[in-house]
N, C-alpha and C positions, 0 to 999 in steps of 0.2 A: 502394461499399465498396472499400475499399485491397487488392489483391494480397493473397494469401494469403503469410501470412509479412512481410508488411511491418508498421509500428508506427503507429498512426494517431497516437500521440503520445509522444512520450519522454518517461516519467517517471524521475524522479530521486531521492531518497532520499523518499518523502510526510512523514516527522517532521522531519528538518532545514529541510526547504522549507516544511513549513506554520508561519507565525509564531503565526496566531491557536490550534491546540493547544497550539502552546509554551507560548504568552500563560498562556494557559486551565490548564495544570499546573503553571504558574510560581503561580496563585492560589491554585489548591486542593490541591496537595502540598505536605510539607512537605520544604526543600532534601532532605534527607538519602535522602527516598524519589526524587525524582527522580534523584538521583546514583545512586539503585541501580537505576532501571529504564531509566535513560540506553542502555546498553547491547543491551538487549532490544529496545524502541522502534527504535533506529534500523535492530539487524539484520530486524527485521520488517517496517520500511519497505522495507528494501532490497530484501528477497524481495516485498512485495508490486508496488514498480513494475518486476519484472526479472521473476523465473520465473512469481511468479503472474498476472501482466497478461499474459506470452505466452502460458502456457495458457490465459486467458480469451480471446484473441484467436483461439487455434486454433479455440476451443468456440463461437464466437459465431454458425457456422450454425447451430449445433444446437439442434432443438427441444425442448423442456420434453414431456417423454409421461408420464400418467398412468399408472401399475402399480397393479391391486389385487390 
């Protein structure tokens, strides 16, 4: 396991870098809807391979515990 605090891998925007979603929204959207979630999509990507992957990385010793 990599140093705490380091990146096991740099992620970059997940929606601009993945072609085959794109592909895949380019089929089943119509232009108009894609133009309007364009926006959302990519700020979402962005949070996901930035804040939320270092929080996941912080949390990655941590165990799953049962509460009832």
């Amino acid at each position: 396991m990599p140093p705490k605090g380091s990146k096991i891998a740099r992620l970059e925007n997940q929606f601009t870098d993945d072609r085959v979603l794109r592909g895949y929204l380019e089929r089943v959207l119509p232009p108009d809807v894609r133009t309007d979630i364009r926006p959302e999509m990519e700020a979402l990507s962005r949070l996901a391979g930035d804040e939320l992957y270092d929080l996941q990385l912080a949390d990655r010793t941590s165990r799953p515990e049962l509460t009832q």
